[in-house]
C-alpha positions as CSV (number, residue, x, y, z in Angstrom):
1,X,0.0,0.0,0.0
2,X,1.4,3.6,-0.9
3,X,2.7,5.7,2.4
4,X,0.3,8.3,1.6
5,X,-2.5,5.6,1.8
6,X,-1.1,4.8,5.3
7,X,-0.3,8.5,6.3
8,X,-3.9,8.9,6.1
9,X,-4.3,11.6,9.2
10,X,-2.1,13.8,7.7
11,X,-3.5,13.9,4.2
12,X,-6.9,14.3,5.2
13,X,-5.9,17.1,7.8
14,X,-3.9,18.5,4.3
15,X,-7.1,18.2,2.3
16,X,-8.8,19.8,5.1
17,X,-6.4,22.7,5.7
18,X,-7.3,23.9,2.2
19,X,-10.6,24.6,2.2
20,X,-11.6,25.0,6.2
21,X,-10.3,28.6,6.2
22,X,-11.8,31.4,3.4
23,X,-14.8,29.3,2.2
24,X,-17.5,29.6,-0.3
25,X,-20.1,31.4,2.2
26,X,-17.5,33.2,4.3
27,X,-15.6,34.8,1.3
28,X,-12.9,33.6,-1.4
29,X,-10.7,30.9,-0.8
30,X,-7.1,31.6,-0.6
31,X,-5.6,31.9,-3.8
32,X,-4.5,28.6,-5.9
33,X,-7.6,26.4,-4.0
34,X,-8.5,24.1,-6.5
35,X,-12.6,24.6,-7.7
36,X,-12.8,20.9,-7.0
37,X,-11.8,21.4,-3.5
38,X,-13.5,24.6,-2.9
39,X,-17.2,22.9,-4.8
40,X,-17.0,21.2,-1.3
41,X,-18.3,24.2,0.4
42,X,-17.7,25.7,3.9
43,X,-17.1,22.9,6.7
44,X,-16.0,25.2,10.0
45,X,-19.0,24.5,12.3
46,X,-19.1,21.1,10.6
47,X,-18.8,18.0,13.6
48,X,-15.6,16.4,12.9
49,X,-16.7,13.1,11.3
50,X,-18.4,15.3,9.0
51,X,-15.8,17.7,8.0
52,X,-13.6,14.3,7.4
53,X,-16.2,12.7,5.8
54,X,-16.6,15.4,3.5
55,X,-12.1,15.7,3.5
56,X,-11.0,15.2,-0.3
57,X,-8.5,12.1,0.8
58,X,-6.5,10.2,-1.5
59,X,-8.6,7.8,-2.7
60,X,-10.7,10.9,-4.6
61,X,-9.0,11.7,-7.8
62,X,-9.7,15.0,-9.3
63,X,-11.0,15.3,-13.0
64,X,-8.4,17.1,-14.9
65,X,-10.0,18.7,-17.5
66,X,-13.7,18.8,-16.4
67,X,-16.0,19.5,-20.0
68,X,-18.4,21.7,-18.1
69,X,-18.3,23.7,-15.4
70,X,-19.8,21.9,-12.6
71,X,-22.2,22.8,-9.8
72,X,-21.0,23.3,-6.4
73,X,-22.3,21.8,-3.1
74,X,-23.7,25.9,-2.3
75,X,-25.3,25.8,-5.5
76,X,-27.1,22.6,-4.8
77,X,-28.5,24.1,-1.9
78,X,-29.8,27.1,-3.9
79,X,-31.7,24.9,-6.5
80,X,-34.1,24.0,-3.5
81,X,-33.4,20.6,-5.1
82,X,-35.8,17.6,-4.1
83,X,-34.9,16.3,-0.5
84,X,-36.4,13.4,1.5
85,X,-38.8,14.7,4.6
86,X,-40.4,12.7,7.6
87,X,-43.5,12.2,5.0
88,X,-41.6,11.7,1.7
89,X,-39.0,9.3,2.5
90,X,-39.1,6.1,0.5
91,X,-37.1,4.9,-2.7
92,X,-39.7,3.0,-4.9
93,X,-38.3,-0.1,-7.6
94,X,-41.2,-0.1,-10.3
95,X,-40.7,-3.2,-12.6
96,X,-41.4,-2.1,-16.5
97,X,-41.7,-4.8,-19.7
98,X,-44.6,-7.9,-18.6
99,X,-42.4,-10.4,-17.4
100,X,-38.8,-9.4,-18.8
101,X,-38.1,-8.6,-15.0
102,X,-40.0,-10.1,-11.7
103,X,-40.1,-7.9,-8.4
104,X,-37.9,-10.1,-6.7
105,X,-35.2,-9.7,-9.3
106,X,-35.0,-6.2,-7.9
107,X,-34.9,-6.9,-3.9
108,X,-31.0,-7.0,-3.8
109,X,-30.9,-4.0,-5.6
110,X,-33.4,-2.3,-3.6
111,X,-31.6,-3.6,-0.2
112,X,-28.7,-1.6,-2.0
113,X,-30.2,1.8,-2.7
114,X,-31.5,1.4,1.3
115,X,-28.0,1.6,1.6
116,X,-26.4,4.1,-0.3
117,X,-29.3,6.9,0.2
118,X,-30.2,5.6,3.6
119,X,-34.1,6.1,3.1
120,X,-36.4,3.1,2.7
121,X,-36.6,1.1,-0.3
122,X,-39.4,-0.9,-1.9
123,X,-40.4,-3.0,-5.2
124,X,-43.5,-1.9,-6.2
125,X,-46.4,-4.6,-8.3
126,X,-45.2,-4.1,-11.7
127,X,-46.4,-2.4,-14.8
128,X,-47.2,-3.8,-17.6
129,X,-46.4,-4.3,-21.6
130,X,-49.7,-2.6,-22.6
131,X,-50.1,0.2,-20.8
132,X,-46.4,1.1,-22.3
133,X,-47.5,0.4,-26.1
134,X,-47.3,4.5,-26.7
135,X,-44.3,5.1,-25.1
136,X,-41.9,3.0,-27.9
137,X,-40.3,4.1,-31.0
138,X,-38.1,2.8,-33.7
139,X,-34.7,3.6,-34.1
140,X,-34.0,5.6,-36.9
141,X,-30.8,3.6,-38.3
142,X,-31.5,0.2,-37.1
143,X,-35.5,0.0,-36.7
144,X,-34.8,-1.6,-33.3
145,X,-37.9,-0.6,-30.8
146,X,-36.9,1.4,-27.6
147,X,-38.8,2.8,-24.9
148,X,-39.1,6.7,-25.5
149,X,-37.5,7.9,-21.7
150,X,-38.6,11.7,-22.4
151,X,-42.5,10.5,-22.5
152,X,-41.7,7.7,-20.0
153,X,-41.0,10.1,-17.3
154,X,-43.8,12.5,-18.1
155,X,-46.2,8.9,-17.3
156,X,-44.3,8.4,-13.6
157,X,-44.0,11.7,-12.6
158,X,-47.6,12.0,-12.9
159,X,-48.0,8.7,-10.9
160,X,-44.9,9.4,-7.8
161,X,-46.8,8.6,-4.7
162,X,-46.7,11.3,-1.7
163,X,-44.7,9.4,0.2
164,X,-41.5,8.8,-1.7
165,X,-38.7,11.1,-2.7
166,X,-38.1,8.7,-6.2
167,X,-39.7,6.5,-8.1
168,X,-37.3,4.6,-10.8
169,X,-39.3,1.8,-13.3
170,X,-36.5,-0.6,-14.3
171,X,-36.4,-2.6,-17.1
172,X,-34.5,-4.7,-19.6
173,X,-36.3,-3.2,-22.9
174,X,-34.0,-0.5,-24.5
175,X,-34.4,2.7,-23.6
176,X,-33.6,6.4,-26.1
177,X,-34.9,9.9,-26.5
178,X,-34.7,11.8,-29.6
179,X,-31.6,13.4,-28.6
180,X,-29.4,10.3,-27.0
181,X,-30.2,6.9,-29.4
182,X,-29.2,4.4,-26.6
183,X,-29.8,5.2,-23.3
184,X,-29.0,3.2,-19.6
185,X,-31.0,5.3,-18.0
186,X,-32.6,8.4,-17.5
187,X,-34.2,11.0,-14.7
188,X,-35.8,14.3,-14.0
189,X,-34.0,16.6,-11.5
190,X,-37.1,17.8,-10.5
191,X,-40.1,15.6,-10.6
192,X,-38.8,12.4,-8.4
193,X,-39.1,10.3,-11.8
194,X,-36.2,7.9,-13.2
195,X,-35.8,5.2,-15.5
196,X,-33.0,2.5,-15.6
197,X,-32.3,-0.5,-18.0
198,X,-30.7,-3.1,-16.6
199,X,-28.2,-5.8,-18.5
200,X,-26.4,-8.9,-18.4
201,X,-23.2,-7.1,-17.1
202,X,-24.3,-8.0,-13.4
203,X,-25.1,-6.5,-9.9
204,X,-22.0,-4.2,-10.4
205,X,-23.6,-2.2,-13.4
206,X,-27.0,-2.6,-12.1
207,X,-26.4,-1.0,-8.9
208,X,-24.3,1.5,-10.4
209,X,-26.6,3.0,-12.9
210,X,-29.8,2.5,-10.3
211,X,-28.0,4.6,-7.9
212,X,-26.6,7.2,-10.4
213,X,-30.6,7.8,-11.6
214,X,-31.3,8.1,-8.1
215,X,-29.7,10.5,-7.0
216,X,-30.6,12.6,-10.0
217,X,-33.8,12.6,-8.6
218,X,-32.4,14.4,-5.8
219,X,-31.3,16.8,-7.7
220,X,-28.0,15.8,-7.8
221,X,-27.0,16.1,-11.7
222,X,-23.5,15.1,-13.3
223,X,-20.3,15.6,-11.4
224,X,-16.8,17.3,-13.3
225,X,-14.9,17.4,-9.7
226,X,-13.8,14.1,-9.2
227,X,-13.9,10.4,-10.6
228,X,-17.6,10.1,-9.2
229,X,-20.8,7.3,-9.9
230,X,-22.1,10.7,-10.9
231,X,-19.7,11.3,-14.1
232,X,-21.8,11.5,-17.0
233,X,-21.5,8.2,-18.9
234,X,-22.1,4.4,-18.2
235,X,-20.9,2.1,-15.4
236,X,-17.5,1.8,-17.4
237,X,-14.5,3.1,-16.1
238,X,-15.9,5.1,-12.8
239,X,-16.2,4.0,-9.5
240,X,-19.1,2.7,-7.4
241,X,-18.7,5.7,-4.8
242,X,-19.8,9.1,-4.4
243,X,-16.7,12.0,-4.2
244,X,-16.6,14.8,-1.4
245,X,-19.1,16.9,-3.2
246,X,-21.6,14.3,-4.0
247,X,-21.6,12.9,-1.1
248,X,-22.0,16.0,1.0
249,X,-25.3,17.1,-1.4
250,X,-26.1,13.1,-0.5
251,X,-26.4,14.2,3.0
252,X,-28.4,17.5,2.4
253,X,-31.0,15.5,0.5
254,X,-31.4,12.7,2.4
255,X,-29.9,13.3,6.0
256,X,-28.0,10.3,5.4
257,X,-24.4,10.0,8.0
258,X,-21.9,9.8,6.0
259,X,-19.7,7.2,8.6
260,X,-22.3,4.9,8.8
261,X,-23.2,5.0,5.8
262,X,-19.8,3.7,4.6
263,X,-19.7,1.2,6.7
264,X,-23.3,0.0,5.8
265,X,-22.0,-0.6,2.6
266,X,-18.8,-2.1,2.8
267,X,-21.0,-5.1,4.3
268,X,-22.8,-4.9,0.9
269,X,-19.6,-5.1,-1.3
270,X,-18.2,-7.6,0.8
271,X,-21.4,-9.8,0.5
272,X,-21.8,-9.1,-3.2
273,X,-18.1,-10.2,-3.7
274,X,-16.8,-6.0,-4.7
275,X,-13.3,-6.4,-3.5
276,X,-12.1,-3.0,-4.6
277,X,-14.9,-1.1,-3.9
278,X,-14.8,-3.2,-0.4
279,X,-11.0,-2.5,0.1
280,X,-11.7,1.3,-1.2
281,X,-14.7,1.9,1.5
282,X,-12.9,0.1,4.2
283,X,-9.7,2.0,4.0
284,X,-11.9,5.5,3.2
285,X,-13.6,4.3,7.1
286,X,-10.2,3.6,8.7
287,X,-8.6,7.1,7.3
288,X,-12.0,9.1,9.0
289,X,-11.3,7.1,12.1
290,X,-7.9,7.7,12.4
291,X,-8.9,11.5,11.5
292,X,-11.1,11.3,15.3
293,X,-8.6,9.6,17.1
294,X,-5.2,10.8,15.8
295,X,-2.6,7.2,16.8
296,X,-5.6,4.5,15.8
């Protein structure tokens, strides 16, 4: 393992040091912050597992030419984005396509999002072929039928219950839009309505693109900071976890702790058989712990 992994304390107090003093609500940061450290936001009157939790440590690595500019954890806040409450706080799994997918295909996934949002999570009856008949459309080039996302999500926003803070229908029937031909998945930032396609690539994927629609719903929309699950693009090529900023707009929307929250889902890798996003979580717990109690 590199020292810098094992100097842990010291790197996270470094990460720390450069955005704790000057900060996005209290006035410019020193000069030569990085954006991505100071999207993070102010963490001062932060408790300390929260200001480590939210501590850019090494295992976060910085995207180095970001294509957009990307939205802060301050300017999340000012979107009045969607957030779970005491009466809207369930995650709801909404099987799509007849029998292409049973409910209980999506109970490990759901046991997942519980997880990684910490709200409730539930697999609703499922809907059927014919009531989707209007939503598909043919591929230009190929003729191959997909299910139109666009009008999709016009259908479940109307139908979101008043009790959840998302509803995602998942499915194995291809999903597009006029403007994107080919599509994993797709949600609104604003009406608590997502759609996700699963594959034959495995839990990994699934649970990857799942989450990523999710937390759209929270209004979380693609991250340029860091190597993120929120990166725009598929599962390929970016981790399983949130980065600093993410995660800290994950914890405005849902209340979520970030600590435990790790932890509850390093028992999920382990189980599902995710040894590097197991030995990534667990080592991202022991550096937080060892920022608490300095000599662990």
């Amino acid at each position: 393992m590199p020292a810098s992994r094992l100097r842990a304390g010291a790197v996270l107090a470094a990460g720390l040091a450069g955005f704790a003093v000057g900060t996005e609500f209290r006035g410019p940061h020193p000069p030569g912050t990085p954006s991505f450290v100071r999207a993070i936001g102010a963490v001062d009157d932060l408790p300390e597992s929260l200001r480590l939790a939210f501590a850019p440590g090494p295992g976060f690595a910085p995207v180095s030419r970001p294509a957009e500019r990307g939205q802060s954890f301050a300017g999340y806040v000012r979107s009045g984005p969607n957030r779970a409450t005491p009466e809207r706080r369930r995650v709801l799994l909404v099987p799509l396509g007849g029998r292409e997918i049973g409910p209980e295909e999506l109970l490990p996934l759901a046991e997942y999002a519980e997880r990684f949002f910490g709200v409730a999570s539930a697999v609703e009856p499922a809907m059927g072929l014919v009531p989707l008949a209007r939503f598909f459309r043919r591929d230009g080039s190929t003729g191959e039928p997909y299910l139109d996302t666009t009008a999709l999500l016009d259908l479940l926003a109307a139908r979101v219950p008043a009790d959840a803070c998302s509803v995602i229908a998942v499915t194995r029937l291809a999903l597009g839009s006029k403007s994107k031909a080919a599509l994993a998945g797709e949600a609104s930032l604003r009406t608590r309505a997502g759609v996700a396609s699963l594959s034959a690539a495995g839990f990994r994927r699934d649970a990857m693109v799942l989450t990523h629609e999710i937390a759209h719903t929270l209004g979380i929309p693609h991250c340029v900071h860091y190597r993120c699950l929120m990166n725009e693009g598929g599962a390929s090529g970016k981790p399983m976890h949130l980065c600093p900023v993410c995660l800290r707009k994950l914890n405005h929307a849902t209340g979520v702790d970030p600590v435990e929250r790790y932890r509850r889902l390093l028992d999920a890798y382990r189980t599902a058989g995710l040894d590097d996003e197991a030995e990534w979580t667990d080592e991202r717990v022991r550096e937080i712990d060892r920022g608490v109690s300095p000599g662990r």
